[in-house]
PDB file as gemmi writes it, atoms N, CA and C in Angstrom:
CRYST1    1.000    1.000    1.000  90.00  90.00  90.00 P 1                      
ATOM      1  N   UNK A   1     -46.075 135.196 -47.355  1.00  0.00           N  
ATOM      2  CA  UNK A   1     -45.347 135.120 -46.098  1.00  0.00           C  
ATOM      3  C   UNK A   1     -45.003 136.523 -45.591  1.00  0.00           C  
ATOM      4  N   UNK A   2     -44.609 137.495 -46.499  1.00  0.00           N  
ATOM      5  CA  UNK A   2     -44.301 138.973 -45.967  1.00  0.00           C  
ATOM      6  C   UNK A   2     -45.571 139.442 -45.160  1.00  0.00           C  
ATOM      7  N   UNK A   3     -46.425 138.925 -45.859  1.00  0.00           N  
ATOM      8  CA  UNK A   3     -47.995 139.679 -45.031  1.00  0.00           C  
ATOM      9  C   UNK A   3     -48.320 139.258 -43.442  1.00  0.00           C  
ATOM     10  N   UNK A   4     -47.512 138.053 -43.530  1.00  0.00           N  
ATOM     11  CA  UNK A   4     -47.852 137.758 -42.364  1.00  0.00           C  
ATOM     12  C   UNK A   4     -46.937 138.112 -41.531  1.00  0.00           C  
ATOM     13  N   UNK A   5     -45.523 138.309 -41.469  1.00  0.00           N  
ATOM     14  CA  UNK A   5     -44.466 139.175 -40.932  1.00  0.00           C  
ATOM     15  C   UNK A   5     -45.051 139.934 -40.593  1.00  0.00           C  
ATOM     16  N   UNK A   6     -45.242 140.901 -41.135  1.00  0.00           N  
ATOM     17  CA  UNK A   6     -46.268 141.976 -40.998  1.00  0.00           C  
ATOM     18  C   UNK A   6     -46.836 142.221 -39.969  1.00  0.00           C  
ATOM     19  N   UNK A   7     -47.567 141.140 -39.922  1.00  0.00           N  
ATOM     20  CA  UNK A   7     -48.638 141.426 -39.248  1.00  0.00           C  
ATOM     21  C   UNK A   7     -48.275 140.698 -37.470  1.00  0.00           C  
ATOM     22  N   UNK A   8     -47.482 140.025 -37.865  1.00  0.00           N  
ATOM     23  CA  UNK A   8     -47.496 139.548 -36.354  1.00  0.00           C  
ATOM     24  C   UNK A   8     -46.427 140.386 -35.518  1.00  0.00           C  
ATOM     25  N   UNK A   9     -45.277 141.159 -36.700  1.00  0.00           N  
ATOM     26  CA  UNK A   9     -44.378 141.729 -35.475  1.00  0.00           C  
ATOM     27  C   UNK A   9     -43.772 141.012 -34.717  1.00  0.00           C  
ATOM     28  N   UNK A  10     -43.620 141.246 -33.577  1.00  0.00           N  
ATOM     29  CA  UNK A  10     -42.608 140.142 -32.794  1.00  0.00           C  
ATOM     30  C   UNK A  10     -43.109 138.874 -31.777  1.00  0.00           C  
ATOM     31  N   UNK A  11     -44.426 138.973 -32.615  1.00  0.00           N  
ATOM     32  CA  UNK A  11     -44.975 138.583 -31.487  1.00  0.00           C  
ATOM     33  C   UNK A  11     -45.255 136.928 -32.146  1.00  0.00           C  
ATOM     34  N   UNK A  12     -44.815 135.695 -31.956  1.00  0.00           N  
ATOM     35  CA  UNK A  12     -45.118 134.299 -32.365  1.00  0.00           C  
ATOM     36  C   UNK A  12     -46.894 134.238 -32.373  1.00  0.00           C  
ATOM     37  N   UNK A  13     -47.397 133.813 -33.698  1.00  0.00           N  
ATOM     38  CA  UNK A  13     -48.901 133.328 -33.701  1.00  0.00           C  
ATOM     39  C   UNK A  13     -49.013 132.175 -34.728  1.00  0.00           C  
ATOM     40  N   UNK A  14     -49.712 131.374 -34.102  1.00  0.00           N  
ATOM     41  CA  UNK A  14     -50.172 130.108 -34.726  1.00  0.00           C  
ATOM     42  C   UNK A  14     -50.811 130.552 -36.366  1.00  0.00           C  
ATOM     43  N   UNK A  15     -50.718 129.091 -37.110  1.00  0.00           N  
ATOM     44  CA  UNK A  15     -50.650 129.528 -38.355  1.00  0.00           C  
ATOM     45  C   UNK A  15     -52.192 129.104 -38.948  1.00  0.00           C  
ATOM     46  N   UNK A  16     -52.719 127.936 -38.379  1.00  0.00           N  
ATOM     47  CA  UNK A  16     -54.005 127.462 -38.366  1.00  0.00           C  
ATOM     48  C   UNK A  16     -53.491 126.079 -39.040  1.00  0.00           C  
ATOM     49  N   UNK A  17     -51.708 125.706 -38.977  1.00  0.00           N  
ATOM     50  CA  UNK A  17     -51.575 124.505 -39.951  1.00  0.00           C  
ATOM     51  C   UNK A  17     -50.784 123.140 -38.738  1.00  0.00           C  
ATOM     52  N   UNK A  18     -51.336 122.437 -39.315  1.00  0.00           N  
ATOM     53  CA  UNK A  18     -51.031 120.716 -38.646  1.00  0.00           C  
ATOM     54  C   UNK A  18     -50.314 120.355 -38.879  1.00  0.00           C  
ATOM     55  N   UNK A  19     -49.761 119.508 -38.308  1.00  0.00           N  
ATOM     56  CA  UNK A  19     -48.539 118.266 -38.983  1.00  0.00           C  
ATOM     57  C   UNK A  19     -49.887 116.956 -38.978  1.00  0.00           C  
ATOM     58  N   UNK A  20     -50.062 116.267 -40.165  1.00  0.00           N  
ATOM     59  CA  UNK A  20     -50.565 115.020 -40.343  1.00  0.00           C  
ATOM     60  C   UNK A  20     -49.436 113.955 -41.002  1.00  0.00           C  
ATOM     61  N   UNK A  21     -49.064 113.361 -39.785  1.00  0.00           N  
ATOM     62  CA  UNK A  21     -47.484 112.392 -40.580  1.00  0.00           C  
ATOM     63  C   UNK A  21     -46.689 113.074 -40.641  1.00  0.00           C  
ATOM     64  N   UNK A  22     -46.291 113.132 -42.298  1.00  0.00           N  
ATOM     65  CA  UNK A  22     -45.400 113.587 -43.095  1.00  0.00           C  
ATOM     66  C   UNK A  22     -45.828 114.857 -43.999  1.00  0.00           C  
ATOM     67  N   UNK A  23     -47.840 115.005 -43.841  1.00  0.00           N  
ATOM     68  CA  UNK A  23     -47.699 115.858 -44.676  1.00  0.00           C  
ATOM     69  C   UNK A  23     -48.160 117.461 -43.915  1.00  0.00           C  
ATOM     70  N   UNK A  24     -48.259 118.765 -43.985  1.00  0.00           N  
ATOM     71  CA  UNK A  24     -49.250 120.023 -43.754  1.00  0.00           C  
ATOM     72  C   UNK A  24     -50.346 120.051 -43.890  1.00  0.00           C  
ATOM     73  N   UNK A  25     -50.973 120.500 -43.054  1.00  0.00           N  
ATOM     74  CA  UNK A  25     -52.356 120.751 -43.802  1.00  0.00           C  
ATOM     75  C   UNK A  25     -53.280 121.677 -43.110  1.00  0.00           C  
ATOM     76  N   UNK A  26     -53.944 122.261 -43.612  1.00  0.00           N  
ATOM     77  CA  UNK A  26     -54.616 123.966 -42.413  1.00  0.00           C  
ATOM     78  C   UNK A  26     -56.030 122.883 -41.875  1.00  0.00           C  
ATOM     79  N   UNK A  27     -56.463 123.750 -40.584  1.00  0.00           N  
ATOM     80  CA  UNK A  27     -57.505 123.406 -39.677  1.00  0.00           C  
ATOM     81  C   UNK A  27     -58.654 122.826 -40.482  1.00  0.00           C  
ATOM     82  N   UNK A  28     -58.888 123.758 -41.944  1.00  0.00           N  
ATOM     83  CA  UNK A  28     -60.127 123.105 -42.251  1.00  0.00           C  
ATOM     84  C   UNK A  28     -59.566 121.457 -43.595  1.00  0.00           C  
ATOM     85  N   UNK A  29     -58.530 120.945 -43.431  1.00  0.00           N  
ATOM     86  CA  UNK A  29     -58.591 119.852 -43.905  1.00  0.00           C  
ATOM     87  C   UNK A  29     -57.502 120.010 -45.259  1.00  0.00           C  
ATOM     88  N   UNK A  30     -57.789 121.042 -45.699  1.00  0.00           N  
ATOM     89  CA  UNK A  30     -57.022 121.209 -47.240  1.00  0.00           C  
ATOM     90  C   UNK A  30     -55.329 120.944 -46.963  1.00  0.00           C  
ATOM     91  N   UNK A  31     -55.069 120.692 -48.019  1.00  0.00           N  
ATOM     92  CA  UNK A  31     -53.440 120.676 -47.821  1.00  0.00           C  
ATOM     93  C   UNK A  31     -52.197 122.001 -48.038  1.00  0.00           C  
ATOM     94  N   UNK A  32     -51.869 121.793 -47.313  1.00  0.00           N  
ATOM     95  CA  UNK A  32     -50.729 122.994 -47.269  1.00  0.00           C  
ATOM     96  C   UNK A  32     -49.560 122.677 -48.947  1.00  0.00           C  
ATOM     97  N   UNK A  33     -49.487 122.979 -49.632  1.00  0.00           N  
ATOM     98  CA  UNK A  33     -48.529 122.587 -50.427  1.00  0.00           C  
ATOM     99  C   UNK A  33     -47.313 123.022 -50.861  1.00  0.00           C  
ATOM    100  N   UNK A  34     -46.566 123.996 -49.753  1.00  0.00           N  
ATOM    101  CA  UNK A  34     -45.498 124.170 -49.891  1.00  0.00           C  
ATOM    102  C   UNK A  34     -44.606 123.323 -49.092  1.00  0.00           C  
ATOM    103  N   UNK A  35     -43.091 123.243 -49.682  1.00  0.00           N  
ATOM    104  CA  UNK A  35     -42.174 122.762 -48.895  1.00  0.00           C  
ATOM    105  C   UNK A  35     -41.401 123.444 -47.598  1.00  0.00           C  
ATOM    106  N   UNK A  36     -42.072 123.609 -46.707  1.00  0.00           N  
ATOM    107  CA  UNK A  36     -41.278 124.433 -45.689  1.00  0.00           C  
ATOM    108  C   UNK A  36     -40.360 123.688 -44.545  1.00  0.00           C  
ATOM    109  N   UNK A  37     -39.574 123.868 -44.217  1.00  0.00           N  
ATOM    110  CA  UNK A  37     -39.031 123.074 -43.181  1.00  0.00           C  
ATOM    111  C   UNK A  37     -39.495 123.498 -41.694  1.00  0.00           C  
ATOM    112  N   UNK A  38     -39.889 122.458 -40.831  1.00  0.00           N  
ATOM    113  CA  UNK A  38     -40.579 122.697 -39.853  1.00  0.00           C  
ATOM    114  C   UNK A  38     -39.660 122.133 -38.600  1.00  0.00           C  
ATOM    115  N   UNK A  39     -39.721 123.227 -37.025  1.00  0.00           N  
ATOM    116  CA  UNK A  39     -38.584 122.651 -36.378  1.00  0.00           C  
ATOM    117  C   UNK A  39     -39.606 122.343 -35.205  1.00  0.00           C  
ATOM    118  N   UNK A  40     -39.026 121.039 -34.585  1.00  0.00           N  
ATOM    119  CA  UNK A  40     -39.392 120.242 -33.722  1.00  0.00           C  
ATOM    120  C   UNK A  40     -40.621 119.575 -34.179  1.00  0.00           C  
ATOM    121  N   UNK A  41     -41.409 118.464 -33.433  1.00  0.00           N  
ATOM    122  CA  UNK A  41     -42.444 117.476 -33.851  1.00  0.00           C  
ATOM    123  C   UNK A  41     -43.749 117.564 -33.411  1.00  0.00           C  
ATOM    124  N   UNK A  42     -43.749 118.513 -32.770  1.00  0.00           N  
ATOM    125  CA  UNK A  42     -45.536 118.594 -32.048  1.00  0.00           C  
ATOM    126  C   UNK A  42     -46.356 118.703 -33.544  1.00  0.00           C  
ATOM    127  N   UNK A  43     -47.142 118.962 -33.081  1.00  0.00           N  
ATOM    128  CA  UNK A  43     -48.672 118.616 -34.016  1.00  0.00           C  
ATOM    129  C   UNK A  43     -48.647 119.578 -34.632  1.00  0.00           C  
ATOM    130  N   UNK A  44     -49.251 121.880 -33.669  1.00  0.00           N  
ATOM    131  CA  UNK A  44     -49.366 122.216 -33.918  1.00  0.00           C  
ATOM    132  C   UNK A  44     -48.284 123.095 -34.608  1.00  0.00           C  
ATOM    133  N   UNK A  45     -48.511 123.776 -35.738  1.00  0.00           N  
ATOM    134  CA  UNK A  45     -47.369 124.820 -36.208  1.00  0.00           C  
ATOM    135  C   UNK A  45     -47.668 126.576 -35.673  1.00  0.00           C  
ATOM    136  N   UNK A  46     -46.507 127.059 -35.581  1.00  0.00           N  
ATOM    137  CA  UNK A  46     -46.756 128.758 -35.720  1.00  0.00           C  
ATOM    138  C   UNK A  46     -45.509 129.514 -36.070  1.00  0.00           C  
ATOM    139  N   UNK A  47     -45.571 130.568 -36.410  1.00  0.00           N  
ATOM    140  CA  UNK A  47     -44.747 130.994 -36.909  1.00  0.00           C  
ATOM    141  C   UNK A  47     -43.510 131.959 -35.583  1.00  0.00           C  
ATOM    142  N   UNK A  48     -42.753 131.867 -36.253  1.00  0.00           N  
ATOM    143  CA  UNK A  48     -41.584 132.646 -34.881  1.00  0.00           C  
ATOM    144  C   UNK A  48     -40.369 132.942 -35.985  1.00  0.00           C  
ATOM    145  N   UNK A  49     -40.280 134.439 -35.701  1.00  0.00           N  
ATOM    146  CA  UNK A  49     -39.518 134.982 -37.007  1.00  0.00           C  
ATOM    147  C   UNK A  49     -39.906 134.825 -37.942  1.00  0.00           C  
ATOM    148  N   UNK A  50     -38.554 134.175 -38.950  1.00  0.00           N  
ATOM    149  CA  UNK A  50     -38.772 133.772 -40.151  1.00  0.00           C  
ATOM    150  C   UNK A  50     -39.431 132.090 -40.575  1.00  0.00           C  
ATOM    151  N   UNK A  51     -39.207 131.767 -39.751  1.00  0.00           N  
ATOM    152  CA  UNK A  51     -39.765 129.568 -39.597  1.00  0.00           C  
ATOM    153  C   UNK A  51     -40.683 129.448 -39.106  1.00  0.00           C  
ATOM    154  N   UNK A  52     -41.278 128.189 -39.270  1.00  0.00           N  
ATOM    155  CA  UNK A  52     -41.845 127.726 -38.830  1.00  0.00           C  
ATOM    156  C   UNK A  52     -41.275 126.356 -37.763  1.00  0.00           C  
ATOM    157  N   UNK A  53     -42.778 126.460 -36.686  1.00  0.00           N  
ATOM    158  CA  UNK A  53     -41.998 125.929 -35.153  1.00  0.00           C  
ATOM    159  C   UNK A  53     -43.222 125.035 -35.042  1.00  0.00           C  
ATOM    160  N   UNK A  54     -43.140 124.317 -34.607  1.00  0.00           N  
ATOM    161  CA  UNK A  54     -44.119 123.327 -33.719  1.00  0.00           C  
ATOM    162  C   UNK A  54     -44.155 123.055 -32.178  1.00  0.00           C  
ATOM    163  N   UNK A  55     -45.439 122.890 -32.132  1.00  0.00           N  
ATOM    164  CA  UNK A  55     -45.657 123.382 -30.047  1.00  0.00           C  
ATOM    165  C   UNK A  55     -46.749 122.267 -30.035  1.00  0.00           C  
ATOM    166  N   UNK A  56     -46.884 122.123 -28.854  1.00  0.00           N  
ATOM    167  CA  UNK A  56     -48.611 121.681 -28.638  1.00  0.00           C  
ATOM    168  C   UNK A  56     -49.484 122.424 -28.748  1.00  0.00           C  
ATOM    169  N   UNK A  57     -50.725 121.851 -29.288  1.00  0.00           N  
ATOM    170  CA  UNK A  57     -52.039 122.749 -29.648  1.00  0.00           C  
ATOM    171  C   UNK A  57     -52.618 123.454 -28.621  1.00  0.00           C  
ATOM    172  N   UNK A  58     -52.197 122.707 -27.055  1.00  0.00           N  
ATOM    173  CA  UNK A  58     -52.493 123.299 -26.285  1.00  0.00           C  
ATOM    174  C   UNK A  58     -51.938 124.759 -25.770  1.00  0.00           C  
ATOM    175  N   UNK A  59     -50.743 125.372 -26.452  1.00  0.00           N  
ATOM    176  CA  UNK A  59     -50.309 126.354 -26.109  1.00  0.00           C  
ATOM    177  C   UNK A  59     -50.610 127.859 -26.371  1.00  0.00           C  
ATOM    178  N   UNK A  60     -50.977 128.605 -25.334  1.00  0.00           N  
ATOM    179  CA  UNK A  60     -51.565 130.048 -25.611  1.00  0.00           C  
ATOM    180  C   UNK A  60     -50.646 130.607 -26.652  1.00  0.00           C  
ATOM    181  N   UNK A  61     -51.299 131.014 -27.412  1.00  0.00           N  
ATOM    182  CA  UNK A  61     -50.679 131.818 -28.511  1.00  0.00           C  
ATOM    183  C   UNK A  61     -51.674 132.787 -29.042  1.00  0.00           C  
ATOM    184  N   UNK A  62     -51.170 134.163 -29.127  1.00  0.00           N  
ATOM    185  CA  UNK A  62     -52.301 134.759 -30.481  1.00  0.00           C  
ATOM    186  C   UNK A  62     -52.391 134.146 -32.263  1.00  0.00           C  
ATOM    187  N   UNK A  63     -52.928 134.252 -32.634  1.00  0.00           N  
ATOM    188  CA  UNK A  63     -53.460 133.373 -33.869  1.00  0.00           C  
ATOM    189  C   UNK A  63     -54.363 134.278 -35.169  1.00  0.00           C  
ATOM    190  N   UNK A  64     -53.582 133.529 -36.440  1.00  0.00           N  
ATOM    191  CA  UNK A  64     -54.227 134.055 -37.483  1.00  0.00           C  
ATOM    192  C   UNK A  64     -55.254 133.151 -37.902  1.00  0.00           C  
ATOM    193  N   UNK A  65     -56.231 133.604 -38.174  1.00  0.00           N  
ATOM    194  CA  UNK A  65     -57.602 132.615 -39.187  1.00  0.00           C  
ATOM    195  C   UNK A  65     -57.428 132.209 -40.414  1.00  0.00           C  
ATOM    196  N   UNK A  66     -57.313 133.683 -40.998  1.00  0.00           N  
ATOM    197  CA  UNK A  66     -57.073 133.335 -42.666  1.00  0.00           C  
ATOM    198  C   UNK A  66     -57.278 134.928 -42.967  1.00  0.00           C  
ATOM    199  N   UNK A  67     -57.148 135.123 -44.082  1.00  0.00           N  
ATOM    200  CA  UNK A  67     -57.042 136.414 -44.666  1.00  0.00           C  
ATOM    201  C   UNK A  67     -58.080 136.670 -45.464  1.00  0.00           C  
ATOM    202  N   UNK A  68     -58.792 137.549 -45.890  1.00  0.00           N  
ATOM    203  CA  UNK A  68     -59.659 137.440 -47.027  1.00  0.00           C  
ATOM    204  C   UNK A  68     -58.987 137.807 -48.361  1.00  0.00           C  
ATOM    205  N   UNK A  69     -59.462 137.139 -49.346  1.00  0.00           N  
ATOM    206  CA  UNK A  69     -59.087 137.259 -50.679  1.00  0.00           C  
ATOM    207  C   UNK A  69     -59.450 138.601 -51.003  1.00  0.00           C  
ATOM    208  N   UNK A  70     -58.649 139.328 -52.119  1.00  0.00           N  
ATOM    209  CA  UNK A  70     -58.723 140.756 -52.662  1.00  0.00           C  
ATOM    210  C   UNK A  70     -58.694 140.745 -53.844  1.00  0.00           C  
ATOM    211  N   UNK A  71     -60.252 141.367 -54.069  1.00  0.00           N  
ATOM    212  CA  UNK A  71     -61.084 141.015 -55.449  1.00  0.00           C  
ATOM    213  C   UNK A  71     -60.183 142.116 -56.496  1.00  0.00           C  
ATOM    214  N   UNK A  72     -59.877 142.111 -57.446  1.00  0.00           N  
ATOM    215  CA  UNK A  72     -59.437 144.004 -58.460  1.00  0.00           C  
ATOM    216  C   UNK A  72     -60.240 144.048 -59.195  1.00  0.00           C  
ATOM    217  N   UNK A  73     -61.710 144.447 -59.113  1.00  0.00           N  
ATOM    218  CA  UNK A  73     -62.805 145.014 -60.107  1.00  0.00           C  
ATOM    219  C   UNK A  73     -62.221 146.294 -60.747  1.00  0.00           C  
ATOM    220  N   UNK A  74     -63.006 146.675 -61.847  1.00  0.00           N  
ATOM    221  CA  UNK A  74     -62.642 147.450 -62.722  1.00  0.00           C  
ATOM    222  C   UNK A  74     -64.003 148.566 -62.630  1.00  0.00           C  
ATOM    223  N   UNK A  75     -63.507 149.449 -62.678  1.00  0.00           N  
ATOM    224  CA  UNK A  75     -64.719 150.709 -63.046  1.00  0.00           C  
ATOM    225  C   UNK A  75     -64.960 151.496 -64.184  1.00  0.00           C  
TER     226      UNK A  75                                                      
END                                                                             
């Protein structure tokens, strides 16, 4: 979560995660498995500050994809 602070600054960006029901889950299907508390009921999530917010999917926002994983090879 710090990384993504980070990176967005002040600026609110979508997280790539859903509300399905009751449960999270990111764009490509997998499940989100933390417990976060999420405010208001729209579909889509993004982040604003420290929480997470829900909007419609339809709303302009800048947006994260995903991050790439960081390999630690040895030499």
């Amino acid at each position: 979560m710090e990384f993504l602070l980070r990176l967005k600054g002040n600026t609110d960006v979508w997280l790539g995660l859903r509300r399905q029901g009751e449960r999270l889950e990111w764009v490509d299907g997998s499940s989100f498995n933390q417990r976060i508390p999420v405010q208001g009921q729209e579909p889509c999530l993004f982040l604003k500050d420290h929480d997470l917010w829900s909007s419609s999917c339809s709303k302009q926002r800048p947006y994260v994809c995903s991050k790439a994983s960081v390999l630690m090879g040895t030499t």
